[in-house]
DRENVOKE-486527 format. One record per residue: residue number from 1; x, y, z of N, C-alpha, C, O in turn; residue in one letter. Coordinates in Angstrom, 2 decimals. Layout:
N
<atom nr="NUM" n_x="X" n_y="Y" n_z="Z" ca_x="X" ca_y="Y" ca_z="Z" c_x="X" c_y="Y" c_z="Z" o_x="X" o_y="Y" o_z="Z" rest="a"/>
...
This chain:
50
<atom nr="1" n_x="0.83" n_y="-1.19" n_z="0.00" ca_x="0.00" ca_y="0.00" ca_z="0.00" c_x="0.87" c_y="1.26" c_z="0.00" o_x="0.45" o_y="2.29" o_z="-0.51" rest="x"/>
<atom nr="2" n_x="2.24" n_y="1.18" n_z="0.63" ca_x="2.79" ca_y="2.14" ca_z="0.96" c_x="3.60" c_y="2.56" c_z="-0.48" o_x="3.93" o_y="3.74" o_z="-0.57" rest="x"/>
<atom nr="3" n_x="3.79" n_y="2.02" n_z="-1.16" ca_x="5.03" ca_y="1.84" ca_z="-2.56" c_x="3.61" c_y="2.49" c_z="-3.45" o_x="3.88" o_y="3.53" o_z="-4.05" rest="x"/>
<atom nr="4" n_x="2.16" n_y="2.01" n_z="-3.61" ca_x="1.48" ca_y="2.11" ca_z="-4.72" c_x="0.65" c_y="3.67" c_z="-3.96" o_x="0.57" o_y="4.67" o_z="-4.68" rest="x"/>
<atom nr="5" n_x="0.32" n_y="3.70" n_z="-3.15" ca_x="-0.04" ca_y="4.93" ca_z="-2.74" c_x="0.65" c_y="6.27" c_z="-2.43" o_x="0.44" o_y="7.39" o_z="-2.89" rest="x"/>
<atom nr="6" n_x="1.52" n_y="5.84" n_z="-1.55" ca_x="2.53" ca_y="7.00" ca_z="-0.91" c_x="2.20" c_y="6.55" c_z="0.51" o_x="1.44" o_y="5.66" o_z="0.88" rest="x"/>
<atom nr="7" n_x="3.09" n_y="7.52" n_z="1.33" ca_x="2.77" ca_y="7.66" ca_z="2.75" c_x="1.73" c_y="8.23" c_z="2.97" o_x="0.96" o_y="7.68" o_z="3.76" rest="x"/>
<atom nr="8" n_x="1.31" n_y="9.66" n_z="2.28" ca_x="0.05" ca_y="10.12" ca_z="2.81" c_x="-1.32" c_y="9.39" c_z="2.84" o_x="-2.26" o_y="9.65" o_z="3.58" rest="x"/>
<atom nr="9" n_x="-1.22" n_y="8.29" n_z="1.74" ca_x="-2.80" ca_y="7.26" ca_z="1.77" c_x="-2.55" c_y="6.49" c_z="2.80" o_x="-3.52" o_y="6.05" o_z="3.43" rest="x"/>
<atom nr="10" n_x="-1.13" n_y="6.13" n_z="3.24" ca_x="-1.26" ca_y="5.17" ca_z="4.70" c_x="-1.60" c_y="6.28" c_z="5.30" o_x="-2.81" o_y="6.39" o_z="5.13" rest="x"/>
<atom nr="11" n_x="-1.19" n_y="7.19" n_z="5.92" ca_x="-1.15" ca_y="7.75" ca_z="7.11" c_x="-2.87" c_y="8.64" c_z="7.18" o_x="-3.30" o_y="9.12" o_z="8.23" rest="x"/>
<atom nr="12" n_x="-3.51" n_y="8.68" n_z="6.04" ca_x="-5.44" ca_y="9.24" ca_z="5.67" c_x="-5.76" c_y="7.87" c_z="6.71" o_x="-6.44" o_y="7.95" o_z="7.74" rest="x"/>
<atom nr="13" n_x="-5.18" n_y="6.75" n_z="6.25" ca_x="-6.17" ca_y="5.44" ca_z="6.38" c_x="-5.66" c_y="5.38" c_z="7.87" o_x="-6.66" o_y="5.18" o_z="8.56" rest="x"/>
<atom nr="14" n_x="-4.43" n_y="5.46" n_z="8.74" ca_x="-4.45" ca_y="5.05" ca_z="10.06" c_x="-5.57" c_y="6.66" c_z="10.52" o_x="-6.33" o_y="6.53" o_z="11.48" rest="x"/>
<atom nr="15" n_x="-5.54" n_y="7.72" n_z="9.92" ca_x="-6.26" ca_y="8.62" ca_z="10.59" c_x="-8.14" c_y="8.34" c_z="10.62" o_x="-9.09" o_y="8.56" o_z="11.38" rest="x"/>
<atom nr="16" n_x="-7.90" n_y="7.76" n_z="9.34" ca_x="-9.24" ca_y="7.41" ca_z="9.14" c_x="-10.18" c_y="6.44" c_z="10.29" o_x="-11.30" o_y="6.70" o_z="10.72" rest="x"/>
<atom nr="17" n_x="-9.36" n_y="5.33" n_z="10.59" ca_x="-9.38" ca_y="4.03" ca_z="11.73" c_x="-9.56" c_y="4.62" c_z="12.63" o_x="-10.63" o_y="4.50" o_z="13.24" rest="x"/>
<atom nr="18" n_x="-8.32" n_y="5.71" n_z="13.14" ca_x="-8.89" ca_y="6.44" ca_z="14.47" c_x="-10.08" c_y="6.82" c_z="14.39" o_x="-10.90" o_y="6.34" o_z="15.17" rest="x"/>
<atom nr="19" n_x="-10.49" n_y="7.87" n_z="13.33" ca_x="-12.06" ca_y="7.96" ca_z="13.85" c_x="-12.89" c_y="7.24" c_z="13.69" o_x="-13.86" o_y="7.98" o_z="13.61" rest="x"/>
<atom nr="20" n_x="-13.19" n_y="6.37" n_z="13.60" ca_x="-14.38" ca_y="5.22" ca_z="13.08" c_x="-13.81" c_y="4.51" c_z="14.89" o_x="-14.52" o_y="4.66" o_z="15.89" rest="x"/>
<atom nr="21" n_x="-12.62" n_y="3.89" n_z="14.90" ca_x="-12.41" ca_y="3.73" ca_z="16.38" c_x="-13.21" c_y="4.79" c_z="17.25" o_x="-14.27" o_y="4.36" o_z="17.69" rest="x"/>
<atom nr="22" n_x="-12.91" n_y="6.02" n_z="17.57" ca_x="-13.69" ca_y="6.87" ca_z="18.31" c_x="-15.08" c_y="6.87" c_z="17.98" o_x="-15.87" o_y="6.87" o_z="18.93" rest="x"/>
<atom nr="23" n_x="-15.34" n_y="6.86" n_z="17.29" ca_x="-17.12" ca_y="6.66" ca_z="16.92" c_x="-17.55" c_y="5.35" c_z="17.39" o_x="-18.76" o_y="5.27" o_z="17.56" rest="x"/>
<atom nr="24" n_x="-16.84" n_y="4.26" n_z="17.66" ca_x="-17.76" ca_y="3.61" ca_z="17.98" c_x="-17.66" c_y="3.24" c_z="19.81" o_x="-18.24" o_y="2.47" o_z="20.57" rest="x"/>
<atom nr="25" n_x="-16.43" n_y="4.44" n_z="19.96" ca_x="-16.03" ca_y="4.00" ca_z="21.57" c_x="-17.33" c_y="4.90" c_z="22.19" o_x="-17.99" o_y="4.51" o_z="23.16" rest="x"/>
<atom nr="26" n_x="-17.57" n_y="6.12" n_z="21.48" ca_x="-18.47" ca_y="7.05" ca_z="22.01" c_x="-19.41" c_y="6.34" c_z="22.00" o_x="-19.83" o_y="6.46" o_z="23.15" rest="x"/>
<atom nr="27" n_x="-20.15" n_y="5.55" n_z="21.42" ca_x="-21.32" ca_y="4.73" ca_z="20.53" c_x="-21.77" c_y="3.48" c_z="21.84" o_x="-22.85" o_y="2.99" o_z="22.19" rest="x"/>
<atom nr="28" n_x="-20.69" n_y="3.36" n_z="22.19" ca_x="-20.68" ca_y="2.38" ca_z="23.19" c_x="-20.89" c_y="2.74" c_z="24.52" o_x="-21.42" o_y="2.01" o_z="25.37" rest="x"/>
<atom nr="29" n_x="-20.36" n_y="4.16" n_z="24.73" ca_x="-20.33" ca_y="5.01" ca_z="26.35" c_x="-21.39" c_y="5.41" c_z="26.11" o_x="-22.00" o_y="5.09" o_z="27.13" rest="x"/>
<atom nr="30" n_x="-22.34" n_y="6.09" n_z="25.23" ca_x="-23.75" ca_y="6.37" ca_z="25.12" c_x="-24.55" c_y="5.05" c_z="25.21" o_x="-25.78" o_y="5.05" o_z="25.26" rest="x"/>
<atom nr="31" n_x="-23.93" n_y="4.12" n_z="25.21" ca_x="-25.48" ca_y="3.14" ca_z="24.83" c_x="-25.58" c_y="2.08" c_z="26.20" o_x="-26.58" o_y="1.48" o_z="26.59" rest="x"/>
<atom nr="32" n_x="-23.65" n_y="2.06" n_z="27.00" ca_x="-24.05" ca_y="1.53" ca_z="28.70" c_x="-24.67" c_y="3.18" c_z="29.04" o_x="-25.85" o_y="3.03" o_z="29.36" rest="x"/>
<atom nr="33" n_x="-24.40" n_y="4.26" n_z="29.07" ca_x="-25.37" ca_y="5.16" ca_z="30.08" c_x="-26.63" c_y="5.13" c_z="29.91" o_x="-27.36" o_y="5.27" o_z="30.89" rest="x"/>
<atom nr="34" n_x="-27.30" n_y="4.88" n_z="28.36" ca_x="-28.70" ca_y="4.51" ca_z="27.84" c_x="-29.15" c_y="3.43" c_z="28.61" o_x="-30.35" o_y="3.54" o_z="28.85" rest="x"/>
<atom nr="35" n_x="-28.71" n_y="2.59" n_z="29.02" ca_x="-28.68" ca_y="1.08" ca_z="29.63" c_x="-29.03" c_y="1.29" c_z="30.89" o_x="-30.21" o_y="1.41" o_z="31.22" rest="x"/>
<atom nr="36" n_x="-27.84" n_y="1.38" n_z="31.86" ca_x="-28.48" ca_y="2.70" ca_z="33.24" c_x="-29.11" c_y="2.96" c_z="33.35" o_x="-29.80" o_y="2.44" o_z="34.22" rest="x"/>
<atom nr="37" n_x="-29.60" n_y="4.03" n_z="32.65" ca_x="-30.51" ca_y="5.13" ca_z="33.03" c_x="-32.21" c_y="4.12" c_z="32.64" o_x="-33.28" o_y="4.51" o_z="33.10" rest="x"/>
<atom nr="38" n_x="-32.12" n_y="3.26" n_z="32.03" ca_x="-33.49" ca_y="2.77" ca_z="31.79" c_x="-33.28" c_y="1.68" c_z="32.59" o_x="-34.33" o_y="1.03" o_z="32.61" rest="x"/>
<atom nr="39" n_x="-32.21" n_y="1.03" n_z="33.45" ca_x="-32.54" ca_y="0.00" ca_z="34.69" c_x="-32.79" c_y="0.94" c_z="36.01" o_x="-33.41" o_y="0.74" o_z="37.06" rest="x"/>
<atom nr="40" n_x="-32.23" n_y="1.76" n_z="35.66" ca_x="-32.46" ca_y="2.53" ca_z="37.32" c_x="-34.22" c_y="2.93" c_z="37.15" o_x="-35.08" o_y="2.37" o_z="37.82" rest="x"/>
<atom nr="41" n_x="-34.41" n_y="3.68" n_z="36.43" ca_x="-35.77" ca_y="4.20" ca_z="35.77" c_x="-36.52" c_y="3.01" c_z="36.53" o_x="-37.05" o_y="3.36" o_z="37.59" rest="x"/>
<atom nr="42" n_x="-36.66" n_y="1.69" n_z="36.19" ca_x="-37.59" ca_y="0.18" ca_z="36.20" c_x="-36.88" c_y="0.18" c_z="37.76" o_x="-37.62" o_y="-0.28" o_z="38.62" rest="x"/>
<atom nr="43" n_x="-35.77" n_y="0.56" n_z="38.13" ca_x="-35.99" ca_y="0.14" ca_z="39.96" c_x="-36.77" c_y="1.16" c_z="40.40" o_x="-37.58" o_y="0.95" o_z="41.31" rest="x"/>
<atom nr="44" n_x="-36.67" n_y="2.17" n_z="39.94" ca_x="-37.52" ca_y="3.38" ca_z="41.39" c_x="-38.85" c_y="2.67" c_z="40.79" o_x="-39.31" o_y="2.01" o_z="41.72" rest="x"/>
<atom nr="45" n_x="-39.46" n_y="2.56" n_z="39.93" ca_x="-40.81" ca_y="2.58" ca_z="39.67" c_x="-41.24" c_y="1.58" c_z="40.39" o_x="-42.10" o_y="1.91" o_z="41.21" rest="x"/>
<atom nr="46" n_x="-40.83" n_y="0.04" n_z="40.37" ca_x="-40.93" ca_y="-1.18" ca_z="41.09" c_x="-40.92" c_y="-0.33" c_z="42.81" o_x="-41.94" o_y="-0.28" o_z="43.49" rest="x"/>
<atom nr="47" n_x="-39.89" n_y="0.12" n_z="43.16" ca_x="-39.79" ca_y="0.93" ca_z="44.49" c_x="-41.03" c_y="1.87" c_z="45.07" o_x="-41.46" o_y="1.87" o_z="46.22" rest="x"/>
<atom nr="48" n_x="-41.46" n_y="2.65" n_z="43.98" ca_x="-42.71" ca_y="3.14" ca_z="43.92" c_x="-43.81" c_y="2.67" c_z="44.38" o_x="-44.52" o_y="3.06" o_z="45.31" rest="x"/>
<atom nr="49" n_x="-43.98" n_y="1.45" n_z="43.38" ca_x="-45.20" ca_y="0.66" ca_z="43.18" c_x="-45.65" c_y="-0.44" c_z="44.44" o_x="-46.77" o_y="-0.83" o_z="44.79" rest="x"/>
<atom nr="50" n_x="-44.25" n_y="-0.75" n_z="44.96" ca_x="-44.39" ca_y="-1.91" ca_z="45.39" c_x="-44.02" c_y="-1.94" c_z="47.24" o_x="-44.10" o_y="-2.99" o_z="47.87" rest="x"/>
C-alpha cells in the first residue's frame, strides 16, 4: 500500500481508523449510560409501586 499509494494514503487510512475507532467507543459510552438510566428508571418505579 505504501510503494502504490505513498505515505500520505497510509497515514489518511491510520487517521481514518482512528475515527471510526472513536465513533464507535463514544457509541458504546452512550449506549451503557442509555442502559443505566433505563434500569435505574424500572428500579424506582418497582420501588414506587411496590
Amino acid at each position: 500500500m505504501i510503494i502504490r499509494y505513498s505515505i500520505e494514503a497510509f497515514d489518511r487510512a491510520i487517521v481514518i481508523r482512528e475515527v471510526i475507532s472513536w465513533g464507535f467507543t463514544i457509541l458504546y459510552v452512550l449506549g451503557f449510560i442509555r442502559i443505566s438510566n433505563i434500569l435505574n428508571d424500572g428500579s424506582k418505579s418497582k420501588e414506587a409501586s411496590g
